[in-house]
C-alpha positions in Angstrom: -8.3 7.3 -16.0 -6.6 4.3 -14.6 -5.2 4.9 -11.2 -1.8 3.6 -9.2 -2.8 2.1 -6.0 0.1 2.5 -3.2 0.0 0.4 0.1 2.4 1.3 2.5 3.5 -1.1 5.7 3.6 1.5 8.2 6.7 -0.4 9.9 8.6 0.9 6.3 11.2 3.2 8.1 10.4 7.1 7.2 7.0 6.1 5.3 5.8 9.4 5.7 8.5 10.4 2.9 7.4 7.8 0.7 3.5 9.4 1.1 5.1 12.9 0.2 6.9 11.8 -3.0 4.3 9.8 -4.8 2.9 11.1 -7.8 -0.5 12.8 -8.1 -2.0 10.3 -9.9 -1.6 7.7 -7.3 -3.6 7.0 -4.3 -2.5 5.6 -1.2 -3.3 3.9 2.1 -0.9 3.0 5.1 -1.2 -0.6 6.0 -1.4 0.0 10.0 0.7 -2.8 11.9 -1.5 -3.9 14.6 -4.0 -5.4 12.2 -4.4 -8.0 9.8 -2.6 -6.2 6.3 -4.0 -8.8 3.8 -7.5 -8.1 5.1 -6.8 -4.2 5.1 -6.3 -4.6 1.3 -8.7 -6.5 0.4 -11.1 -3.8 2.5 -9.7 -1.2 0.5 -9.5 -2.7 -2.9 -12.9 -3.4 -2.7 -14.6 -0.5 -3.1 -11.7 0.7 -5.8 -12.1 0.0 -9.8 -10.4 1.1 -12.7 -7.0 0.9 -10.9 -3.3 0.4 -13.5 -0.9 -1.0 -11.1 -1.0 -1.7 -7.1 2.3 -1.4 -5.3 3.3 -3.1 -2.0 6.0 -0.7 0.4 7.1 -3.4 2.8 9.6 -5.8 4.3 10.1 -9.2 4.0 12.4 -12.1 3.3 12.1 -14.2 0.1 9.1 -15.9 -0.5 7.6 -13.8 2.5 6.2 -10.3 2.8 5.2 -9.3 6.5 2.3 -7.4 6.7 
């Protein structure tokens, strides 16, 4: 069954209520700040297959995401 993939920034205001409402198929992993986000992803992607869709919960500006 293929899988939604959820990264959240943990500087995303009330990110624990994001956690809470995502749907059962999807798993999750909060991006903590005080590391290198890209390279958390890449960690965690890598040991992940069959995934649908991966979703990025973060802020930014255009042309930039901070994580």
């Amino acid at each position: 069954m293929l899988k939604n993939f959820v990264f959240i920034d943990s500087r995303v205001v009330d990110c624990q209520a994001l956690v809470a409402e995502l749907v059962r198929r999807s798993e999750w992993h909060l991006v903590a700040a005080n590391e290198d986000g890209a390279a958390q992803m890449v960690r965690v992607l890598s040991r992940r297959s069959g995934l649908g869709a991966v979703r990025i919960f973060s802020h930014g500006s255009s042309g930039n995401v901070l994580l």
